[in-house]
C-alpha positions in Angstrom: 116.0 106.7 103.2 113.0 108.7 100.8 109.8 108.0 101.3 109.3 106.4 98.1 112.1 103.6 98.7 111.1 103.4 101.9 107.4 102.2 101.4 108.6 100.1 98.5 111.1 98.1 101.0 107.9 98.1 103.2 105.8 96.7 101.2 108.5 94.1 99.7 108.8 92.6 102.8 105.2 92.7 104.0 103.7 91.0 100.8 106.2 88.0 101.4 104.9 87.5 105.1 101.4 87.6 103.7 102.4 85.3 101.1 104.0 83.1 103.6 100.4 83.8 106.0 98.6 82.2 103.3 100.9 79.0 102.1 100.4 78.2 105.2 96.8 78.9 105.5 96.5 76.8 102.4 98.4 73.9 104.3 96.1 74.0 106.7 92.7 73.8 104.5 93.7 71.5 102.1 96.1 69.0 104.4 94.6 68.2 107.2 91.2 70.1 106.2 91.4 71.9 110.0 90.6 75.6 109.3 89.8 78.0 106.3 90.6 81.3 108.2 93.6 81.3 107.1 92.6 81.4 103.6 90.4 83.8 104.5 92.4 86.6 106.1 95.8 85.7 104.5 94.4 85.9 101.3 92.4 89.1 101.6 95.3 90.4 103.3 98.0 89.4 100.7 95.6 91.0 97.5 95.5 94.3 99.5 99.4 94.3 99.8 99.8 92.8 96.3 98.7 95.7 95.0 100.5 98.1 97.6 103.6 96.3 96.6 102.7 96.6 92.3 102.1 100.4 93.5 104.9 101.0 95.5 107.8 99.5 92.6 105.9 101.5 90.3 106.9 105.2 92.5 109.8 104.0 93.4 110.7 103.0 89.8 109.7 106.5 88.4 111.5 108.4 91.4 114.7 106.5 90.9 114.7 106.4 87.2 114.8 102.6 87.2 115.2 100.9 83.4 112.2 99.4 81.9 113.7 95.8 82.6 114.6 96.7 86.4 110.8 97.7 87.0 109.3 94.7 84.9 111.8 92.1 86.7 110.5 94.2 90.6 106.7 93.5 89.2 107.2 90.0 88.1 108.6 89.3 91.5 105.5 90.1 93.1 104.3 86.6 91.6 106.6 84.0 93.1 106.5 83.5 97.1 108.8 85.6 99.2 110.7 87.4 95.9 109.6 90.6 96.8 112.4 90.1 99.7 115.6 88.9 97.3 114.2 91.6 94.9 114.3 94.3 97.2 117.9 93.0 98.7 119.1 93.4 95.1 117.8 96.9 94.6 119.4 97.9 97.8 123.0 96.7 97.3 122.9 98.3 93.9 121.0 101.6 94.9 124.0 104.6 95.1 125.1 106.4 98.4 123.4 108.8 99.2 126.2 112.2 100.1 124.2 113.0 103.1 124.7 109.5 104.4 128.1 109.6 103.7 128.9 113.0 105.1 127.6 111.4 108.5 129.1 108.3 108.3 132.6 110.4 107.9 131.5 112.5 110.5 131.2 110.0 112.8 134.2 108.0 112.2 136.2 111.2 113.0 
């Protein structure tokens, strides 16, 4: 896997558990009103990876020669919770083979 897919799978995944860090974090301060830490360090924590994320489809897009609609539909997933996940699943069943990997996989199965 290239570096730049790699960090954008990365970061996919780790703005959606941030995301998820601070729904719940927001559960807990505005429910039953126990605790704002996890406000406070989800929601530093998922603006730092936000941006990662916004960053990382942005490489990824120019490496891979993504269309202009791909990349606007990977940075509009950054908004609603945990679509960084489906978007990156997407991206990966349609991203093509590379002949390295195959030439392994055939090496193996001999």
């Amino acid at each position: 896997m290239p570096p730049p897919y790699r960090l954008f799978r990365i970061t996919a995944v780790a703005e959606a558990l941030s995301w998820t860090g601070l729904l719940i974090g927001m559960y807990l301060k505005y429910i039953p009103e126990t605790t704002e830490a996890g406000v406070w360090l989800f929601g530093r924590l998922h603006g730092a990876l936000f941006v990662a994320y916004l960053v990382a489809t942005l490489w990824v897009a120019r490496v891979e020669r993504w269309s202009l609609p791909r990349t606007a539909v990977g940075l509009l997933a950054s908004i609603p919770p945990l679509f960084t996940v489906l978007f990156e699943r997407w991206v990966a069943r349609r991203r093509p083979v590379l002949e390295g990997a195959s030439a392994a996989t055939s090496s193996v199965e001999a």
